[in-house]
N, C-alpha and C positions, 0 to 999 in steps of 0.2 A: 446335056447339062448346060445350063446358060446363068450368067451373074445377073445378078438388079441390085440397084440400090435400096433397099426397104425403108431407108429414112423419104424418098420422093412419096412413094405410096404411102405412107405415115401420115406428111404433111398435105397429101391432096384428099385423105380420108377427112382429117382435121377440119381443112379447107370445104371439102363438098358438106359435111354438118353443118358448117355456121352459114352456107348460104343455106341451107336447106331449113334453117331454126329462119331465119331470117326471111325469106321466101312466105313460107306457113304463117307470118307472122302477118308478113303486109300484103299478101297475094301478089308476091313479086316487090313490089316498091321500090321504093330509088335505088336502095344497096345493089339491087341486080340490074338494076336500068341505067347505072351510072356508066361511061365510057371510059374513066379508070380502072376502075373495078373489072368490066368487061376486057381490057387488053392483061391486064394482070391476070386473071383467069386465064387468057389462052396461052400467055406465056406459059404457064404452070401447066397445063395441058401437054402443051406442046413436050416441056420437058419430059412427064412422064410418059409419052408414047414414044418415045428414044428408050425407054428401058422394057418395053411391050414388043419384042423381034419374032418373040416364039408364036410355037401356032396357039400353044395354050394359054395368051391373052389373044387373043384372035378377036373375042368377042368385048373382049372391055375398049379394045385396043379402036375398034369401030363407031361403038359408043361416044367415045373422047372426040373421034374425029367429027361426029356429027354434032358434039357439042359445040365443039371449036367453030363449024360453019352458022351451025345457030347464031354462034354469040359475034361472029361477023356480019350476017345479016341481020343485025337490030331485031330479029327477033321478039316478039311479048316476053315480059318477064314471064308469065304464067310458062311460058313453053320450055323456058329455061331453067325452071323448078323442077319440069319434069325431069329436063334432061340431067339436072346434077343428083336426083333420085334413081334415077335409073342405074347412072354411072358408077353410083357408091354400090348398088347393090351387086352391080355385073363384076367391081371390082371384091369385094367380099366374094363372092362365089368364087368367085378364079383365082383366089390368092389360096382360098380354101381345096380348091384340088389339086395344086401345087406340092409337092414334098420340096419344104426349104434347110436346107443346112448351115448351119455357121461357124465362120471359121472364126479364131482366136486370133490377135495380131502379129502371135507368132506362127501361126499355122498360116496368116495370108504371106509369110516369108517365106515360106516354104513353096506354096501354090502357085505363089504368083513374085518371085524372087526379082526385085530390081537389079541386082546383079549375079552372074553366074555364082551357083551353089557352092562350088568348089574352090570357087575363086579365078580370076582371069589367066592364070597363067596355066591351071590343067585346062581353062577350057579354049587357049590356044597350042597348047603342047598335046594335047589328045582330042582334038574334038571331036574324033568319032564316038568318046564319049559322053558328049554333052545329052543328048537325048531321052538317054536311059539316067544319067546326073537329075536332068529335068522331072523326069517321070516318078523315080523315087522320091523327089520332094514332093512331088503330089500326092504321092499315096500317103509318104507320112504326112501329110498335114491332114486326109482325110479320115485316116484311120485305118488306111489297107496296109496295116505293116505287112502282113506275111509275103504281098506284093512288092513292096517297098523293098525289101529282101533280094527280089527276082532281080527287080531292074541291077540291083548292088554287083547282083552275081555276075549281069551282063560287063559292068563296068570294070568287075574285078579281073573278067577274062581278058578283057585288053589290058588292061596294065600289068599283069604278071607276064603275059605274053608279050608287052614292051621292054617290061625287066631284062625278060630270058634274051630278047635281043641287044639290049645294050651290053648286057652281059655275055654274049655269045655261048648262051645255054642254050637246049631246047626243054622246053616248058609243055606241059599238058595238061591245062586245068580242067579239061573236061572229061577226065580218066584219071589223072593221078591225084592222091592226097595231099593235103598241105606239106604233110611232114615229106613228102618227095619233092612237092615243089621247093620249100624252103631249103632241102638238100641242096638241091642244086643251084641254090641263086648261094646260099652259104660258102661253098666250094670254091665256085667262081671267085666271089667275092677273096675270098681267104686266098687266092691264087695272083688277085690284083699285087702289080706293084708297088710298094711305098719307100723309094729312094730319095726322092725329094716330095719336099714339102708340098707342091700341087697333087703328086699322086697322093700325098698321104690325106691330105683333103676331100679329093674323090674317093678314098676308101674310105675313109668317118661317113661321107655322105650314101654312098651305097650301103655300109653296115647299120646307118640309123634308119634306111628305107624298107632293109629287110626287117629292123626290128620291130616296121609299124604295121608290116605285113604279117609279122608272128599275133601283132595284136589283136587283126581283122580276123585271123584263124582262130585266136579263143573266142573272141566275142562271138564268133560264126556258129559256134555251140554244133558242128556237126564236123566228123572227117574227113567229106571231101568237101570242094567246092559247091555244090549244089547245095539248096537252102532245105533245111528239114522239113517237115512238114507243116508245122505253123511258129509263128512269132508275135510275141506280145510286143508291148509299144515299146518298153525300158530295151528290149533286146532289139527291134530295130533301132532304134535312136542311139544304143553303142555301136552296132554296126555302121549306120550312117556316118558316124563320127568318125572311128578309125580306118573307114576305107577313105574320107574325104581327106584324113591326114596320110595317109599312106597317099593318095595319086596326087597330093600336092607334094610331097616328097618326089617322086618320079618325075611329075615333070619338072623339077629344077635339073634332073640327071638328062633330061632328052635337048 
């Protein structure tokens, strides 16, 4: 998979018509003989062969280049009509075998997140989960919730499994049930001291962290940790949410 910008191809389609109206009109004539005209053309070339990397502009992406040396060597207008006829049609073809997708400006937040997902302080308190943090916003921005689920699962086994160590439990998300894990982080917790006021602090904050954990397990709609078999969008995008508030809980505790 690779981005482009579709408004550049947009405006050099635009662009290669009105020489091409203009060409047909005067068999070339000043418009394409002119040397502004000509460096603004290959600027404009030039831009769009920056977004041509793949091998499936291969053939437009050649095209453009040989226009650009035309339109450096003074070139005949006449040879110049060809080339920006040519280029429009290589470019239709190749835009045409292309499958393009598009994402939503909240879905390019997801895809392509200017700052970590979860926010910077899970993703310096756990960074071994950023990857799979990563991964899950790309699915859901593309639409692979059921995926989107998986990576969750991956990021929820490290954090419960940080839990159970902060808490000096042993935890087993890859065998036991929620309601086992949540035992035992519950336990613990209820076992913490609250003599003074900082303990009792640490234990609001540990008992609000299991309570976001209790939340990850109903949205999780299955008994254990493992993801069921498929998920609609509304059901990942609850899970995204309360697992990202549950390990932003955790890492305040690490």
């Amino acid at each position: 998979m690779f981005r482009i910008r579709t408004n550049l191809f947009l405006e050099m389609q635009d662009m290669l018509v009105q020489w091409s109206i203009v060409g047909r009109a005067n068999r070339g004539g000043r418009t394409l003989d002119n040397g502004g005209n000509r460096r603004k053309f290959i600027e404009r070339l030039n831009g769009l062969m920056t977004e041509m990397p793949s091998p499936e502009f291969d053939m437009c992406r050649r095209s453009a280049e040989r226009t650009v040396q035309h339109l450096k060597d003074g070139v005949a207008p006449e040879q110049i009509l060809h080339d920006v006829e040519e280029l429009r049609g290589r470019i239709l073809d190749q835009m045409d075998s292309v499958y393009f997708l598009a994402l939503s400006t909240e879905e390019i937040g997801y895809f392509e997140a200017l700052d970590p997902l979860f926010g910077s302080e899970v993703s310096d308190a756990l960074a071994a989960a950023s990857f799979d943090i990563d991964e899950a916003g790309k699915c859901l921005a593309v639409g692979r919730f059921t995926a989107c689920v998986f990576h969750l699962m991956r990021v929820m086994e490290l954090g419960v499994q940080q839990l159970g160590a902060k808490l000096q439990v042993k935890v087993d998300p890859k065998h036991e049930t929620w309601h086992q894990i949540l035992l035992h982080v519950n336990v613990a917790i209820d076992q913490l001291p609250r003599a003074t006021r900082q303990e009792k602090a640490v234990k609001t904050a540990y008992a609000a962290c299991s309570a976001h954990l209790s939340n990850v397990r109903i949205a999780w709609r299955n008994e254990v940790m493992h993801p069921k078999a498929t998920y609609t969008e509304d059901e990942a995008r609850d899970i995204f949410i309360h697992v990202r508030t549950f390990m932003r809980d955790l890492a305040r505790l690490i």
